[in-house]
C-alpha positions, 0 to 999 in steps of 0.5 A: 273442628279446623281440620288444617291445624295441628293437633297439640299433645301436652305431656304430664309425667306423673303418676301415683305409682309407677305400673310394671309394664308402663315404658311411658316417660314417667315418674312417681309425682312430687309436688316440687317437680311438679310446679318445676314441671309446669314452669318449664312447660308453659315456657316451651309452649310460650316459645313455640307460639302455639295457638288455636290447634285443631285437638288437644289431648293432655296425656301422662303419666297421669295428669289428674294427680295434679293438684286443682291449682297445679291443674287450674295453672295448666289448663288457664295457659293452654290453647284451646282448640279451634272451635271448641274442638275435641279436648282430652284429659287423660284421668285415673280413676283414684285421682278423678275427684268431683272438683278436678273434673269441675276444673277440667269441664270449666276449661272446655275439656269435653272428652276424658279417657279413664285409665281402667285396664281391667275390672278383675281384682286379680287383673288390678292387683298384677297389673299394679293399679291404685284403683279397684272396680267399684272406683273405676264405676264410680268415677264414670258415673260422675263423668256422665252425671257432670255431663262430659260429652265423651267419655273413653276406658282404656282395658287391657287384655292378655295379663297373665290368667285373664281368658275370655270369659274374663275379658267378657267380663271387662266388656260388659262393665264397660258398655253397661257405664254407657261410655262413648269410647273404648279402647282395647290393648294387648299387653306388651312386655318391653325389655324397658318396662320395669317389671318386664322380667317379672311378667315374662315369667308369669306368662311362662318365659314368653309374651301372650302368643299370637293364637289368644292375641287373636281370639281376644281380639275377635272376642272383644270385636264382636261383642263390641259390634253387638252393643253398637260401637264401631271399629275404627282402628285396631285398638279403638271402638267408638259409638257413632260420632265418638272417634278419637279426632285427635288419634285420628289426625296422627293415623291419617298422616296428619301434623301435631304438636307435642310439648312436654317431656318425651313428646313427639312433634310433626311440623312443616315436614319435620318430626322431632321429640324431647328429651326423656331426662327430667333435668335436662328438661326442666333447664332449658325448655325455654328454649326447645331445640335445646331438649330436642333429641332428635330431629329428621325431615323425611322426603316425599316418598318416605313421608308417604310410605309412614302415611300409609304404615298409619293409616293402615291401622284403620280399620276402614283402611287408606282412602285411596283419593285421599292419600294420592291427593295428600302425598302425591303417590298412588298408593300401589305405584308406591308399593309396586315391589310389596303389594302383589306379594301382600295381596297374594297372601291375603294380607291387603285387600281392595274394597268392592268399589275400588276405594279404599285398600286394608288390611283384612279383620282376621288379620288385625291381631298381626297389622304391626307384623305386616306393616314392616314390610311397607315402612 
């Protein structure tokens, strides 16, 4: 992999059905919108001369409800990634057919991420997933016969009535499929979510409280170390070799592309992302600074400060010669003022041999709390 490359995100923002708790940009799929979709974005990729990235990752939405041509025209202009890098496709497990993965693999994807969230029927029915368990098993199963290098499950925990002996449960299906990858996310109630109110009220007025946040948290850690993956970010375990290299550029303060609707970029020192409006992006992505919706370019010490807030997501933590080298900062000269309060409440910690400095496993469950303090 060309590690100097920006990695390239590709937004597909369509889906069966629409989840309750989804505030991803994204809509129910039309065949017309679709093609109209693909139009406007193989243009914006044309206009922005993007070639030889060091990852792609196609995400949604869900790009599997493509139809095999829709996704054959789709993979056939994409830029393929140096050195047949790590290539994603995001895939649900109703929509992963034997022929969309033949198409996916004969285009160099070599790593899938199946949107699975739970194996519980009940879980899936409030969760408002197209799938039952036995499609999820039967999907992976394929992946693998088909012989796709990586294979990743996404689950969720903390919906309403799930406790740990239901997220024990999810585990051990999960690790008996034999996948390379897994992640694992609290649910999290936005006021956007279209069926926000509705969750609340299952949980009691309230989101899942920070006490089993952290006990599913410890839960899914330990178990998962026991069946041999590592923990190396907050939400995210892997067999040794099976990181997420994409994911792992953006946390380590890495620059991407990102086209489609919604997505994010970090080029030369600039972020900017696109619209969210289907129209106003399928009119003119042709030209893309006319779906930009917002544009800013950070100075030194503000670029490293969003540096270390990302990297901290690690679970090894920021490797303090790394990031002195990349930013220019030594990392507690940067946080002079929040350090030693942080590190008085047990909240940072430097490891033995002075290398690298984290935020400590028992406080994992609340990174995104003390990560407000070193925006």
């Amino acid at each position: 992999m060309n590690e100097e490359a920006p990695g390239l995100y590709v937004h597909v923002p369509f889906c069966q059905s629409r989840c309750g708790y989804c505030t991803f940009a994204s809509e129910v799929y039309s065949p017309e919108i679709a093609d109209r979709y693909l139009t406007a974005l193989l243009q914006e990729i044309s206009a922005k001369a993007i070639s030889t990235p060091s990852t792609v990752f196609i995400g949604g939405g869900t790009p599997s409800v493509l139809t095999p041509g829709q996704m054959e025209r789709l993979l056939t202009a994409l830029p393929r990634p140096a050195g047949g890098g790590e290539f994603t496709c995001e895939v649900n497990p109703e929509t992963a057919s034997r022929e969309k993965l033949a198409i996916l693999q004969s285009h160099g994807v070599n790593r899938l991420s199946f949107g699975v969230q739970t194996f519980s029927p009940e879980g899936l029915r409030l969760l408002g997933r197209a799938h039952d368990s036995r499609t999820v098993i039967a999907a992976v199963e394929l992946a693998l016969a088909m012989d796709f290098p990586s294979v990743s499950l996404d689950l969720i925990h903390g919906w309403p009535g799930q406790d740990t002996t239901s997220l024990l449960r999810d585990l051990r299906q999960a690790v008996s499929l034999s996948v390379t990858h897994l992640s694992t996310y609290s649910l999290i109630l936005d006021e956007s979510a279209p069926r926000c109110e509705y969750f609340r009220g299952l949980l009691g007025g309230e989101e899942i409280d920070s006490e089993r946040v952290a006990e599913f948290f410890q839960t899914s850690h330990h178990f998962l170390a026991d069946h041999g993956y590592t923990h190396y970010e907050t939400s995210n375990y892997a067999r040794p070799g099976y990181i997420c290299r994409h994911n792992w550029n953006i946390w380590r303060g890495g620059e991407y592309w990102g086209v489609g609707l919604s997505a994010h970029s970090h080029i030369n020192g600039r972020r900017f992302g696109a619209t969210t409006d289907m129209e106003t992006y399928l009119h003119n992505a042709a030209t893309p600074d006319r779906v930009e919706v917002f544009s800013e370019r950070l100075d030194p010490e503000r670029k490293a400060r969003e540096t270390a807030v990302f990297w901290l997501r690690l679970y090894d933590g920021i490797e303090l010669q790394r990031f002195t080298e990349q930013t220019g900062f030594d990392f507690f000269t940067l946080y002079s003022s929040e350090a030693p309060d942080l590190g008085a409440k047990g909240w940072l910690e430097i490891s033995p041999d002075g290398s690298h400095v984290r935020v400590p496993p028992q406080y994992q469950p609340v990174l995104d709390t003390i990560l407000v303090d070193l925006v």
